[in-house]
C-alpha positions in Angstrom: 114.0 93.4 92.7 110.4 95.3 93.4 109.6 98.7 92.8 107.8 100.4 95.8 104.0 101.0 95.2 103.0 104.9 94.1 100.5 106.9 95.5 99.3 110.0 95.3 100.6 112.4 97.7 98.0 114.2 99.9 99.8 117.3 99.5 100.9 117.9 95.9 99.2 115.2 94.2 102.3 113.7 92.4 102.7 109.8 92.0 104.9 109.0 95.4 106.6 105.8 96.2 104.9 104.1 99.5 107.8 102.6 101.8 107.0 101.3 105.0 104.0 102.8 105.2 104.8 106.7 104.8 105.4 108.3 101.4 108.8 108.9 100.4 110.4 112.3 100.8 110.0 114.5 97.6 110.4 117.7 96.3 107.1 119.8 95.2 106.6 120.1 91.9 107.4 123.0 90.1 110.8 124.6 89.1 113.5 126.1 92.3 115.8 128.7 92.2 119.4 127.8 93.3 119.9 124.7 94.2 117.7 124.8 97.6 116.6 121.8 98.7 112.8 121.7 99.6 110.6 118.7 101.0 106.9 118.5 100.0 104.7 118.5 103.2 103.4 115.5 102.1 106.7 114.0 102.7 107.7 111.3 105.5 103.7 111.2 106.1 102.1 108.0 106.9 99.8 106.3 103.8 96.6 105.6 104.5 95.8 102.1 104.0 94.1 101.2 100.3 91.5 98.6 101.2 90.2 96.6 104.6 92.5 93.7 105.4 90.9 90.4 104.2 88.6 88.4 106.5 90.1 85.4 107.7 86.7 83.5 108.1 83.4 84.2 106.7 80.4 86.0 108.4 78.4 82.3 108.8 82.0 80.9 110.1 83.4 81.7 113.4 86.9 80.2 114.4 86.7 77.3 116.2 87.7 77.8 119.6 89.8 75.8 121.8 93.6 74.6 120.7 93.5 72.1 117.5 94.8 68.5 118.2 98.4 68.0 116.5 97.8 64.4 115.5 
């Protein structure tokens, strides 16, 4: 089993788990009176990605073109 990947919220700036692309919903931080239930803003946002997807060829490289022979 794998833990979900944290990320700073945009909105409160706690450590947020990332699932399927959006922060998971959270309270804000801080102490509530009652027993209300609050969501941060932040919550159910979309992540923004952490770094460029890799290249797949290099700059000098370009994909051959045309369909590869099978044999």
């Amino acid at each position: 089993m794998s833990s979900s990947p944290r990320r700073a919220c945009p909105v409160c700036t706690r450590e947020i788990a990332v699932v399927g692309g959006r922060f998971a919903r959270h309270d804000p931080p801080g102490r509530r009176s009652a027993l209300e239930l609050i969501s941060c803003p932040g919550s159910r946002r979309i992540a923004p990605l952490l770094t460029t997807a890799p290249k797949l060829f290099g700059e000098d490289e370009p994909p051959t073109p045309g369909q590869q022979s099978l044999f």
